[in-house]
MINULO-312057 format. One line per 8 residues: their letters; for each residue x, y, z of C-alpha. Coordinates in Angstrom, 1 decimal, decimal comma, padded with zeros to 4 digits. Each point is the difference from the previous one (the first is absolute). Example, Ala and Ser with C-alpha at 12.3 -4.5 7.8 and 13.67 -1.06 7.14 Angstrom:
% residues 2
AS) 012,3:-004,5:007,8; 001,4:003,4:-000,7
% end
This chain:
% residues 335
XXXXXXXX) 014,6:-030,8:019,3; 001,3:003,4:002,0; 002,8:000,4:-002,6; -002,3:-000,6:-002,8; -000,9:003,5:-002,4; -003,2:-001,2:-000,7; -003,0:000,8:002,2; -001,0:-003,1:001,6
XXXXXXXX) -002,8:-000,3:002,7; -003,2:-002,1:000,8; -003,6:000,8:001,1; -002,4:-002,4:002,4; -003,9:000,4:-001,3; -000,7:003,0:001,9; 002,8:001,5:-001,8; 002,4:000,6:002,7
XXXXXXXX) 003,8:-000,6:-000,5; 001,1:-003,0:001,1; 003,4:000,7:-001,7; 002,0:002,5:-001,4; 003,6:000,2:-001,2; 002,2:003,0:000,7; -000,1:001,1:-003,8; -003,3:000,7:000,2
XXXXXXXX) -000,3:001,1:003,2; 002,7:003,0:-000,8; -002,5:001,0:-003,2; -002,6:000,4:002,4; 002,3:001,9:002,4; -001,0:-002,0:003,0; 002,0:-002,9:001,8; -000,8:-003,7:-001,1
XXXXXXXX) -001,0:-000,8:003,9; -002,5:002,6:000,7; -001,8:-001,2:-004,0; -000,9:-003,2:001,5; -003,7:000,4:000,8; -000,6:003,2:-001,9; -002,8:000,2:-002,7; 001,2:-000,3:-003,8
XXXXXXXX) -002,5:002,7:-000,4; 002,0:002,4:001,7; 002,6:000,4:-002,0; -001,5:-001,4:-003,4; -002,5:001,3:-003,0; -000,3:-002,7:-002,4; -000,9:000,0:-003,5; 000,0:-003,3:-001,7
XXXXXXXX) -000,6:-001,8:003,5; -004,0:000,2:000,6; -000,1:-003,1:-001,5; 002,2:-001,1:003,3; -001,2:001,7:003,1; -003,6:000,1:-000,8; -001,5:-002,9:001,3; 002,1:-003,1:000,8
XXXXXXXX) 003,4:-001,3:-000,4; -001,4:-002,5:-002,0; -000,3:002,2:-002,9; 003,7:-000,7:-000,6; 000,8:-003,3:-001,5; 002,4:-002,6:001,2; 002,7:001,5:-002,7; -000,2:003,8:001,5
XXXXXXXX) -000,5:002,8:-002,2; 002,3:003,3:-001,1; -001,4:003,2:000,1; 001,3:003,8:-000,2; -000,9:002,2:003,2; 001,3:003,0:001,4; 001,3:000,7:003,7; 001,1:003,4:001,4
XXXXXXXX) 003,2:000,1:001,3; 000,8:002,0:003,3; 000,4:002,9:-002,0; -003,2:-000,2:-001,2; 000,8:-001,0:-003,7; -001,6:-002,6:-002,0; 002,1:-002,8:-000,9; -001,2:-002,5:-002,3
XXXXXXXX) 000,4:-003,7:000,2; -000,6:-003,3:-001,3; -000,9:-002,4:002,4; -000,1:-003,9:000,3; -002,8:-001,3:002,4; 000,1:-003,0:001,0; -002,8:-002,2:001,9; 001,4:-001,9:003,1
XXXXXXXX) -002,5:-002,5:000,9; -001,4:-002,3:002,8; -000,4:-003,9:-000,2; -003,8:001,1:-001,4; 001,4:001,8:-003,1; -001,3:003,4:001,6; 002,5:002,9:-000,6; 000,5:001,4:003,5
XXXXXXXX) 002,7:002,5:-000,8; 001,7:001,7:-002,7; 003,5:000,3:-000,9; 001,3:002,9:-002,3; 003,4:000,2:-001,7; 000,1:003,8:-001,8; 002,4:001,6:-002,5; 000,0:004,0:-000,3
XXXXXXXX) -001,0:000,8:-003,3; 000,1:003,6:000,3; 002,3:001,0:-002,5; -001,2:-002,4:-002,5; -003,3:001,8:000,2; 000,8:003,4:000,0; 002,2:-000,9:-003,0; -003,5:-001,6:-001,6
XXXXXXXX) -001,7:003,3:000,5; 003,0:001,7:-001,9; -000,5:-002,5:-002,4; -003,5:000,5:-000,5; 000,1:003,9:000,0; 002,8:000,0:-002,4; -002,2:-002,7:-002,6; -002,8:002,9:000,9
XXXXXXXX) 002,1:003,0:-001,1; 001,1:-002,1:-002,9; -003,5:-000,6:-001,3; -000,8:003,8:000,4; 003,2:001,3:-002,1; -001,1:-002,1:-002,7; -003,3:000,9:-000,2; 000,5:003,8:001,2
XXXXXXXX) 001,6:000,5:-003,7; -002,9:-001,6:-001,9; -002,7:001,4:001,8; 001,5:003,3:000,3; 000,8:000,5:-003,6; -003,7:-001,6:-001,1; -002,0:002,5:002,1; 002,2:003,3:000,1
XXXXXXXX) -000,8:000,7:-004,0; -003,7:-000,3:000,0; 000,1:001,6:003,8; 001,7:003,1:-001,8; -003,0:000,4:-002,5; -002,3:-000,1:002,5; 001,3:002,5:001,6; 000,6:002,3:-002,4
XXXXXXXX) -004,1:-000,4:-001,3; -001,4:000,5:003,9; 001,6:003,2:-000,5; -001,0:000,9:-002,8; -003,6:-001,0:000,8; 000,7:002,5:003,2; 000,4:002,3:-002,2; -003,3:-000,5:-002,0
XXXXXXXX) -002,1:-001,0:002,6; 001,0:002,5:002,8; -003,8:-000,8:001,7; 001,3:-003,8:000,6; 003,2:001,1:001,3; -000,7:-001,6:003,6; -000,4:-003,3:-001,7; 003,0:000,2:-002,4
XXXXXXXX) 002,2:001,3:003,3; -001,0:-003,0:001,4; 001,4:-002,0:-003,1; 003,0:002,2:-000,3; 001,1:-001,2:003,6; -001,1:-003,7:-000,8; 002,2:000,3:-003,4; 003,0:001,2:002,6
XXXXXXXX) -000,4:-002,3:002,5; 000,5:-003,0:-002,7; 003,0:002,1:-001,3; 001,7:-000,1:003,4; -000,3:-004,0:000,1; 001,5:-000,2:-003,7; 002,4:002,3:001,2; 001,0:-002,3:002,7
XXXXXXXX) 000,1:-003,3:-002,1; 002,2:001,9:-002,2; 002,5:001,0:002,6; -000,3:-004,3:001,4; 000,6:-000,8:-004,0; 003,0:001,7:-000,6; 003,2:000,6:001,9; 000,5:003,5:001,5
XXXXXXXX) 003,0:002,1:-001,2; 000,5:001,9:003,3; 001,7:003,6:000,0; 002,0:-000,1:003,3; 001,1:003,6:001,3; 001,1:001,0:003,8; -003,9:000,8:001,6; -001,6:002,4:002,7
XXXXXXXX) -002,4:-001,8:001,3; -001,9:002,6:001,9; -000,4:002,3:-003,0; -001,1:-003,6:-002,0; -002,9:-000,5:002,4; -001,1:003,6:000,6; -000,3:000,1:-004,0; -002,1:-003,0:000,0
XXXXXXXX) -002,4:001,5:003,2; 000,0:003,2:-002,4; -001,5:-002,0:-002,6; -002,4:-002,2:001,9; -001,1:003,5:002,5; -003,1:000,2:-002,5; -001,1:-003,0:000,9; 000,8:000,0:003,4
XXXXXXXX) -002,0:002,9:000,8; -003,0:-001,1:-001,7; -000,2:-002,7:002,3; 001,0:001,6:002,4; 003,3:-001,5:001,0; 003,1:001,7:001,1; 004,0:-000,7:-000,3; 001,7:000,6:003,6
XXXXXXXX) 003,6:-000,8:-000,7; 002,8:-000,2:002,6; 004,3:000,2:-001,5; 003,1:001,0:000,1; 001,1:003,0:-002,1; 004,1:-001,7:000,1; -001,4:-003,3:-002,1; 002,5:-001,6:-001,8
XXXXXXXX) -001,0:-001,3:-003,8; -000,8:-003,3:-001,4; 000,6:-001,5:-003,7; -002,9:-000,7:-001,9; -002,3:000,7:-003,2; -001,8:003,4:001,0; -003,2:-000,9:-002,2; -000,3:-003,7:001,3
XXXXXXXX) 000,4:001,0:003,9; -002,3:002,7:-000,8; -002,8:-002,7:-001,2; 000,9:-002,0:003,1; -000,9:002,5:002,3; -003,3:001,2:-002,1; -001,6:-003,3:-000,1; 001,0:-000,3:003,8
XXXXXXXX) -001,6:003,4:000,9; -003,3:-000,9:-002,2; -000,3:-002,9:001,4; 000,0:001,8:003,9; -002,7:002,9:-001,6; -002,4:-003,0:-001,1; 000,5:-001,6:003,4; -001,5:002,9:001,6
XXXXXXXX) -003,8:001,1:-001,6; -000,6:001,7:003,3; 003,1:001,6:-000,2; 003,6:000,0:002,3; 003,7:000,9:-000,2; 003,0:-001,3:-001,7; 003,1:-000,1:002,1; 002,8:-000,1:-002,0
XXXXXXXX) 003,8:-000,4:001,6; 003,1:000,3:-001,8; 002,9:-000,4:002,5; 003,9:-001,8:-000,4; -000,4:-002,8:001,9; 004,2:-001,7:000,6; 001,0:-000,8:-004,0; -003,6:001,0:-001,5
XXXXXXXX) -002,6:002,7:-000,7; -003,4:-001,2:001,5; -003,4:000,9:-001,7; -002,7:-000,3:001,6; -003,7:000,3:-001,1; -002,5:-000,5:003,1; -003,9:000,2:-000,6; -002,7:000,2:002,6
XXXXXXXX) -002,1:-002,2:-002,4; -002,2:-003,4:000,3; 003,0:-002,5:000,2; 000,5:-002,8:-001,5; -000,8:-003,3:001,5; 002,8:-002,7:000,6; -000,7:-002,3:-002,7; 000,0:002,7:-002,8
XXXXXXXX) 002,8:001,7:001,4; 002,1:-003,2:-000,8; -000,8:000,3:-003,4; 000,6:003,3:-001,0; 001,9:000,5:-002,9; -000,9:-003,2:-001,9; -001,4:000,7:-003,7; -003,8:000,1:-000,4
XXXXXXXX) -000,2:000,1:004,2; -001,9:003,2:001,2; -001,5:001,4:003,0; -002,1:002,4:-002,1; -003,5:-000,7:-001,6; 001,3:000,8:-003,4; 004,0:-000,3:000,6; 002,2:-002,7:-002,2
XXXXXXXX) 002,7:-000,3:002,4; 002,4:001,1:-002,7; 001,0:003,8:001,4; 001,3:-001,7:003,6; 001,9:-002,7:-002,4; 001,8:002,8:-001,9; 000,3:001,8:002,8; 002,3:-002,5:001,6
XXXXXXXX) 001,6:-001,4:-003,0; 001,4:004,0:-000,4; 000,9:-000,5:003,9; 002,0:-002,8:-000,5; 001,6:001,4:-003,2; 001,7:002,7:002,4; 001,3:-002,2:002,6; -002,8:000,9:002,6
XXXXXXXX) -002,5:-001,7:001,7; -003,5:000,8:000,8; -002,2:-001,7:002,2; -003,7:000,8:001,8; -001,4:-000,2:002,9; -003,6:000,5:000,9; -003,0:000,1:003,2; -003,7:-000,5:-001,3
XXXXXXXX) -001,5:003,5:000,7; 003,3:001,9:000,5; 002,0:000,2:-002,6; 002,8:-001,5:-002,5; 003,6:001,0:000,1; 002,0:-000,2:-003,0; 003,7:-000,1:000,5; 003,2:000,2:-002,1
XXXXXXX) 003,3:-000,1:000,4; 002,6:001,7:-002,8; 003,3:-001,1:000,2; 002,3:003,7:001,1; 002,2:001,4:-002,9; 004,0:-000,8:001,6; 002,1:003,2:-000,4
% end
């Protein structure tokens, strides 16, 4: 049983181990001898398994059951597995303890979950084209008879400004489908990176100000340069800044870091915001997935398609109340 890769163990009714095998007991990061009276609860969340541990064992039928749970290993990562539990009785047919036979499954999910986002993506391409193409024309006339009604009607102004921004608002989002719809031709020229995101905080100071938020940045004036598109790292970074200005109505700071960091240039974007909580921080970047009111979703998901287009990698990190912290590393231009 020792030398066997699956997990194998069994629980009494109080859900104690009363056996654990060493493959298990290494996921767990603990030594099968000092397992043996130790809760199940201790080391286990289950998801499919309610149906199990609450109530009675009897819940279980005589042929077992297989369900998919997750454990955390002793680095604290979540492994997924499918387990086999099986009743073992008394001479009364009562199932007095449990015993579990588990296979990781870990890799199978995660490759789901690319599965599933890639079938998501798919579906968005397809339709980003259609959609895109159906709305922009009529969009374009509307636009150009709100102004000319501003022009007309210069006492309704403050409603027609309000349409104006409405009109451009639903221009950005078929802006964005058109960019999922269609492959990017990308213009790839030796980058300064400092002088990239100072030009963006140039544009975006306007905004800033007005509420009432301020850039403190922190480099290195001996930065080496990156490869990339100029105009698509440069929409990265504005949809990443925005994103920090709307996080703070009461206003804050933007710290932004651009450093060489061993064989890459690191980027970072750090706001003093309202955080994002755990669950939606897992999620960011997926099409139609937003932690704004009126967001799609679709700017983050460009933003890192661009990212990955250059080799890099972006990730986020976040505290409720404190702030979110975007970074990105560039891989260094070799001399």
């Amino acid at each position: 049983m020792d030398i066997n890769p699956s997990y194998i163990y069994a629980i009494n009714q109080k859900r104690e181990f009363i056996l654990v095998n060493e493959s298990f007991a290494m996921l767990l990061g603990e030594k099968s001898d000092d397992l043996i009276g130790q809760s199940i609860d201790k080391y286990q969340f289950n998801l499919q398994s309610d149906l199990l541990y609450k109530g009675a064992f009897s819940n279980c039928t005589q042929k077992g059951m297989v369900l998919e749970e997750q454990f955390k290993d002793s680095k604290g990562n979540r492994r997924w597995v499918e387990t086999a539990k099986l009743p073992i009785m008394n001479e009364k047919q009562e199932v007095i303890q449990m015993l579990c036979v588990s296979t990781d499954i870990t890799e199978r999910k995660k490759a789901e979950e690319k599965l599933r986002t890639s079938e998501k993506l798919a579906v968005v391409g397809e339709l980003a084209a259609g959609i895109a193409h159906e709305i922009k024309n009529p969009l374009t006339s509307l636009k150009g008879f709100v102004h000319l009604l501003k022009e007309q009607n210069p006492k309704d102004a403050l409603y027609i400004d309000i349409m104006e921004t409405e009109l451009e608002r639903m221009n950005g989002i078929v802006e964005e489908f058109l960019m999922l719809g269609k492959p990017q031709v990308m213009n790839v020229e030796p980058l300064n990176m400092q002088a990239l995101v100072q030009e963006v905080c140039s544009l975006l100071e306007p905004e800033a100000v007005e509420k009432k938020v301020a850039f403190i940045f922190e480099r290195d004036d001996q930065l080496p340069q990156v490869y990339g598109d100029k105009n698509q790292l440069k929409q990265v970074i504005i949809n990443i800044i925005k994103n920090s200005i709307e996080a703070m109505p009461e206003g804050g700071s933007i710290h932004i870091t651009i450093k060489a960091k061993e064989n890459h240039l690191w980027l970072q974007l750090a706001d003093e915001g309202q955080g994002i909580p755990p669950e939606r921080l897992a999620k960011i970047g997926e099409p139609f997935y937003s932690t704004k009111e009126k967001g799609t979703g679709l700017g983050l998901m460009v933003s890192y398609r661009i990212i990955k287009a250059h080799h890099a990698k972006m990730t986020f990190s976040s505290q409720l109340n404190q702030g979110t912290s975007v970074d990105i590393l560039f891989p260094i231009i070799k001399k």
